[in-house]
C-alpha positions in Angstrom: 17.8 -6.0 14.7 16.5 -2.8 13.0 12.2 -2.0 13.8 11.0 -3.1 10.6 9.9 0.4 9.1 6.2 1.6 7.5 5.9 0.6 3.5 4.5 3.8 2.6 3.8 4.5 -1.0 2.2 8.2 -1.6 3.3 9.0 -5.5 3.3 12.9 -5.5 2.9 12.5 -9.1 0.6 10.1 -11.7 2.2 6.6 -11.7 1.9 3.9 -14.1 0.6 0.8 -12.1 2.0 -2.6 -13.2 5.5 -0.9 -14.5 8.5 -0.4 -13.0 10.3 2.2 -15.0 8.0 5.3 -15.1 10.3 7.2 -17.4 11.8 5.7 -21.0 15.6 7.7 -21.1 16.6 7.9 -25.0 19.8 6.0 -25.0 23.7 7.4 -26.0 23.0 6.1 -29.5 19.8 8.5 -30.1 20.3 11.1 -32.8 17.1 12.7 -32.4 16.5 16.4 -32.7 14.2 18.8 -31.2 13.6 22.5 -32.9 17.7 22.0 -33.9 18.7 20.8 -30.3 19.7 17.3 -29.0 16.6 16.6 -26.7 17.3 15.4 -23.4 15.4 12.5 -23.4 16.3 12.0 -19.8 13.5 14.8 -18.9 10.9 12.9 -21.4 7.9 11.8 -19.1 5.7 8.7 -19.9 2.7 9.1 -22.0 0.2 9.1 -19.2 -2.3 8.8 -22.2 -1.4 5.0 -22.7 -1.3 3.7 -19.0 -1.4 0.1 -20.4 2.0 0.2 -22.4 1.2 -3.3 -23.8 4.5 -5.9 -23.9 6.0 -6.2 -27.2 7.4 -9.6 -28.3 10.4 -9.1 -31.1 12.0 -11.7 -32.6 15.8 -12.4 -33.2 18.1 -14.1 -35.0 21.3 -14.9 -32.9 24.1 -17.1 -34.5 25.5 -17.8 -30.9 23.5 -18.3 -27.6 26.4 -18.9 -24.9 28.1 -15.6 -23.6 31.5 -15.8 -22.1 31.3 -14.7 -18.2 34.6 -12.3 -18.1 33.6 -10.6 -14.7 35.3 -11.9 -11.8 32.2 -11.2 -9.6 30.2 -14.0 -10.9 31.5 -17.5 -10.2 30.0 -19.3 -13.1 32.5 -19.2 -17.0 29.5 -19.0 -19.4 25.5 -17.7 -19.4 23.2 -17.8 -21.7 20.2 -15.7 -22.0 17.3 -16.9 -24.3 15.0 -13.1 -23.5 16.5 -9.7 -23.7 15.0 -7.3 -21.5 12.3 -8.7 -18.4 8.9 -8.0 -17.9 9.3 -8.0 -14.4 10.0 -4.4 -14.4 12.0 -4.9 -11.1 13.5 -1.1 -10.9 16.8 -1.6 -10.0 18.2 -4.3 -12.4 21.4 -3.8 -13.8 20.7 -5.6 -17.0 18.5 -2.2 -18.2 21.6 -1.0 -19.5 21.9 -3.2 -22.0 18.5 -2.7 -23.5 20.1 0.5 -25.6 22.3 -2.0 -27.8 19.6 -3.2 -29.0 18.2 0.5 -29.4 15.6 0.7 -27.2 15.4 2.7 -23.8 16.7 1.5 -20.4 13.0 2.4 -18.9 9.7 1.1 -19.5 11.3 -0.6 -23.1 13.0 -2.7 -21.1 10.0 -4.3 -19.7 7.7 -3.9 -22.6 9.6 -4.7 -25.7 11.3 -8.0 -25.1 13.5 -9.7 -27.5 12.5 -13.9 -28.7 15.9 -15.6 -29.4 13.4 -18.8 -30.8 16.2 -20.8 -31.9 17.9 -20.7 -28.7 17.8 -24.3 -27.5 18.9 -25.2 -31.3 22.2 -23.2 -30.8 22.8 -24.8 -27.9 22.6 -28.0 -28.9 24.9 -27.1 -31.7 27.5 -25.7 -28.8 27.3 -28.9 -26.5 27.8 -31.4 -29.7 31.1 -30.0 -30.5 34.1 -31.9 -29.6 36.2 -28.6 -28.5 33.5 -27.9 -25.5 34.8 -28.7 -22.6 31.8 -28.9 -19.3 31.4 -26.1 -17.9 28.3 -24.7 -15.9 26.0 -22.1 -18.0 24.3 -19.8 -15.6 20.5 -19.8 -17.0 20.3 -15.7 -16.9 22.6 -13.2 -16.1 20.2 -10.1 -18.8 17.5 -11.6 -17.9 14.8 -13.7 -15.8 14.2 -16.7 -17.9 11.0 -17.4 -16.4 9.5 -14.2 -16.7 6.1 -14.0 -18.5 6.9 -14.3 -22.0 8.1 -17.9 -21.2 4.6 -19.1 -20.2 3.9 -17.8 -24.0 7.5 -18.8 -25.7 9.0 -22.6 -24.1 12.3 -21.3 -24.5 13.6 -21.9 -21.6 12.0 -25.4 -21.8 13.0 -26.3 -24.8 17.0 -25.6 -23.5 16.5 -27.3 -20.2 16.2 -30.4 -22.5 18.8 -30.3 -24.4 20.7 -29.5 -21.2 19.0 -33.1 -20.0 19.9 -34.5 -23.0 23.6 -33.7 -23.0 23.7 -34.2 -19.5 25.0 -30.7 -19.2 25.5 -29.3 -15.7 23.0 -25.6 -15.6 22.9 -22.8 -12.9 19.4 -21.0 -13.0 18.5 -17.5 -11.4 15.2 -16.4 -11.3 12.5 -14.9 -9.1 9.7 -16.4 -10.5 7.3 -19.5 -9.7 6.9 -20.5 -13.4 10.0 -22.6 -12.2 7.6 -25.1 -11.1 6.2 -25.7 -14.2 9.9 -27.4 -15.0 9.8 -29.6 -12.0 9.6 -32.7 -13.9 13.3 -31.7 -15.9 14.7 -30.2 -12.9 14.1 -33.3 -11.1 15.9 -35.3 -13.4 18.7 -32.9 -13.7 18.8 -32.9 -10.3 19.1 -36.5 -9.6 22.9 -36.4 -11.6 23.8 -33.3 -9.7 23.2 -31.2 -13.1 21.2 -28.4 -11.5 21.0 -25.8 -9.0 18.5 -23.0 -8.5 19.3 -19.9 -7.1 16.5 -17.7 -6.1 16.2 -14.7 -5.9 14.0 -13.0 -2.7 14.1 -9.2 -2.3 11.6 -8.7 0.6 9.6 -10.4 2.8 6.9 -7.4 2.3 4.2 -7.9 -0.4 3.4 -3.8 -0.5 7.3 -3.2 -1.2 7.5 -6.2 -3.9 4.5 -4.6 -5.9 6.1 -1.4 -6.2 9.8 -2.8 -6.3 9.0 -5.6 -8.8 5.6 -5.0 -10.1 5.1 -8.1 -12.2 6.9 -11.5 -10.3 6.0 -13.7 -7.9 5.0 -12.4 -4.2 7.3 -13.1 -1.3 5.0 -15.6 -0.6 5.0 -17.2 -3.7 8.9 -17.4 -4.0 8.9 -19.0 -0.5 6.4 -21.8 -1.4 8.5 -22.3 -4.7 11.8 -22.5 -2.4 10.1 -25.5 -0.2 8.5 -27.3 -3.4 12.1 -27.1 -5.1 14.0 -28.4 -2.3 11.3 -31.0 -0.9 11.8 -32.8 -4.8 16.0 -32.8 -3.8 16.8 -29.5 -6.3 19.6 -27.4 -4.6 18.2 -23.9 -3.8 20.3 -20.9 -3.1 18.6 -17.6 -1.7 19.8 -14.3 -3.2 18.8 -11.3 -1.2 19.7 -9.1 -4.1 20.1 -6.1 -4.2 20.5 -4.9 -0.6 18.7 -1.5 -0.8 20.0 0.4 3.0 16.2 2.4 3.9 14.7 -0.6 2.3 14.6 -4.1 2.4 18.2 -3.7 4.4 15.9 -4.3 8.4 14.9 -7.6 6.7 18.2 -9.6 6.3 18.0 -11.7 9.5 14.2 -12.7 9.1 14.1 -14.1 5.9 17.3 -15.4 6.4 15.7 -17.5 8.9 12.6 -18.8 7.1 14.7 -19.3 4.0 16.5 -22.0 5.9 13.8 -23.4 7.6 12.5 -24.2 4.2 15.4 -26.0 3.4 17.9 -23.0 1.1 21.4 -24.3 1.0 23.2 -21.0 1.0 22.4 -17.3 1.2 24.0 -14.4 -0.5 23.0 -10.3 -1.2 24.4 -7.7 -3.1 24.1 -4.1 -2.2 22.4 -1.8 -4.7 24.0 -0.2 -8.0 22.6 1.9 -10.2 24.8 2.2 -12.8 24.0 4.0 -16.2 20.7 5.1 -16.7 19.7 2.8 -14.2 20.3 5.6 -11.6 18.2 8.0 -13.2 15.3 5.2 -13.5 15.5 4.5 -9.9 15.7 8.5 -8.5 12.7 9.3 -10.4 10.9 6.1 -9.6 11.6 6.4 -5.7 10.8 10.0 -5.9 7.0 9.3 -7.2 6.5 6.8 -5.1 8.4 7.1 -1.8 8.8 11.0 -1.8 8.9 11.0 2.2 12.0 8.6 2.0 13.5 9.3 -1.3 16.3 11.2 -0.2 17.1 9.2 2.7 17.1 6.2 0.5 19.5 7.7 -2.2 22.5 9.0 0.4 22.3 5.8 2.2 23.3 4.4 -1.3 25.7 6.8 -2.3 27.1 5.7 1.5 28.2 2.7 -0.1 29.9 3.7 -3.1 31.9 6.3 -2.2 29.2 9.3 -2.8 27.8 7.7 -5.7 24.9 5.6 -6.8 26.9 3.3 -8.7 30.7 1.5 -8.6 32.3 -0.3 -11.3 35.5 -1.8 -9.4 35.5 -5.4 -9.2 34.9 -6.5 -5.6 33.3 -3.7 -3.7 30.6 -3.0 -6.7 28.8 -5.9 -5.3 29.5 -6.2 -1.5 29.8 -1.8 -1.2 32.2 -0.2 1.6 31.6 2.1 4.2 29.5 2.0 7.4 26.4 0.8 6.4 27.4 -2.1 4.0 29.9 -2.9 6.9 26.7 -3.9 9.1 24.9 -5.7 6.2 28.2 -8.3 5.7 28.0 -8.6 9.6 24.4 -9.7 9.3 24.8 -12.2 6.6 28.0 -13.3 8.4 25.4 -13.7 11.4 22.5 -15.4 9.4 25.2 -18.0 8.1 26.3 -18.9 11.6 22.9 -19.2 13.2 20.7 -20.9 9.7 23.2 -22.0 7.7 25.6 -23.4 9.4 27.3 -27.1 8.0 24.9 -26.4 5.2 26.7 -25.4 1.5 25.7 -26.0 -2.7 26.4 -28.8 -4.0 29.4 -28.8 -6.8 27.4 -29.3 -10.2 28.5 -32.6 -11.8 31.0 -31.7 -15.3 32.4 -35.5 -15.8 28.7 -36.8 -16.6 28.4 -34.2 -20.0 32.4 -35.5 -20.8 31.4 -39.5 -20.1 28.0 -39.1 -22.4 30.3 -37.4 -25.3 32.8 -40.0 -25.3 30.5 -42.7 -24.9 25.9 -42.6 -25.5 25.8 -39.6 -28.2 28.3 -41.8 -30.5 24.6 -43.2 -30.4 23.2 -40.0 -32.4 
């Protein structure tokens, strides 16, 4: 096993505490000029003159809540995401690139302007009524973290788990955060028809990394209590080591896979790092401010695994990498699911329960 290295955080320039992003890249869709000249909004610091960048709430108005999953990297057929963008600021997220759709930068607007979709939980209800939807598991994310901060404020993730309960609709949910436990009373229930499973997601055993890393979730220490409170009232818990950052978090695989299963995880799965789209840029100037020492190091250990780049977009090896070094990361897992996990798997979420209410209880309604 590697010698766990020295967190050492030295930003050679101001940093923005409590952000992750400490740059807001204009998006493709920016027509801005400059003295007659496209400006190249990837250069554009952060206005050090506002170092509290307060969160934004923004309403929308979607007429459809349940997103078709076309990627054949993610096992679930449909997600739904009631937040766009995540306050969590976690730096390497994927889902920042789809912050510009909505017009806003990939940077620090994806943590500080998040979308509401309020009538969330009423589309879905409309969705699980119809007599064409066949049961299917919904992943509870996929853009986002559904519990990250605005949900203490909002319910929206709430208000869907009960319809979900009410339906008796089988639901996958990701997330990183202990505001999970809030839901323990629904997620027992769910649980108790084989309607729910929680995957969650831990990074880093290291609280120093996490701060900078993810800036505003749960501590390691937090997600591991969360992990033995979910599974000790019977809720399936996977553990996602994701992403796999080689120079990182990449000497921790073995040891948390070990105290994830001795607090009771079911499963445990990584993905190596990709920084696609502006999400690149994001990362290289975020490591830069506040890991100069290792930055380099860091960023060709990444391009290692995608073929000299920081990012892949072919199906398969975008998530699992190739080369050397992700090589010896699949060996470990392989390793950790031998020794922790062994006879241990997920349960298969429950579909005939949703099909046998339809047909039979909501005639009730």
């Amino acid at each position: 096993m590697a010698k766990k290295q020295q967190d050492t955080h030295s930003p050679a320039t101001p940093y923005l505490k409590g952000r992750g992003a400490q740059i807001n890249p204009g998006t493709r869709f920016d027509q801005h000029l400059h003295d007659g000249q496209p400006v190249d909004w990837a250069l554009v610091e952060a206005d050090w003159e506002t170092p509290d960048l307060p969160t934004e709430y923004l309403e929308t108005h979607p007429k459809t809540i349940l997103n078709k999953v076309e990627s054949s990297d993610i096992p679930m057929e449909w997600s739904l995401n009631p937040y766009q963008g995540c306050e969590h600021g976690c730096i390497y997220c994927y889902a920042r690139n789809t912050h510009p759709y909505w017009g806003f930068s990939a940077g620090l607007d994806f943590e500080r302007k998040i979308l509401i979709k309020r009538n969330a939980a009423e589309l879905l209800e409309k969705e699980l009524k119809k007599k064409t939807w066949k049961a299917s598991p919904v992943m509870f994310a996929g853009n986002t973290d559904v519990y990250q901060p605005a949900e203490r404020k909002f319910g929206i993730t709430r208000a869907c788990l009960e319809v979900f309960w009410k339906y008796r609709h089988p639901v996958g949910i990701i997330t990183k955060n202990s505001l999970v436990l809030r839901d323990l009373d629904l997620l027992t229930r769910l649980a108790s028809e084989n309607l729910v499973s929680v995957a969650l997601s831990i990074t880093t055993l290291s609280d120093e990394l996490c701060r900078f890393l993810e800036p505003r979730t749960a501590t390691p220490r937090q997600r591991l209590r969360t992990l033995e409170t979910l599974v000790g009232r019977g809720i399936p818990v996977f553990v996602m080591m994701a992403p796999i950052i080689p120079g990182l978090n990449d000497h921790e695989i073995l040891p948390l896979a070990k105290k994830a299963a001795e607090l009771g995880a079911s499963g445990i799965g990584h993905g190596m790092v990709r920084l696609n789209g502006d999400v690149g840029l994001i990362f290289e100037d975020w490591i830069r401010k506040t890991m100069p020492d290792r930055a380099d190091k860091v960023l060709n250990k990444i391009r290692s695994t995608h073929n000299g780049e920081l990012f892949d977009h072919r199906p398969g090896l975008r998530m699992r990498g190739e080369g050397k070094i992700a090589e010896i990361v699949s060996a470990q897992f392989k390793l950790a699911r031998e020794r922790y996990f062994k006879d241990r798997k997920m349960p298969k979420l429950n579909c005939e329960l949703h099909e046998q209410f339809k047909t039979g209880q909501m005639r009730l309604f």
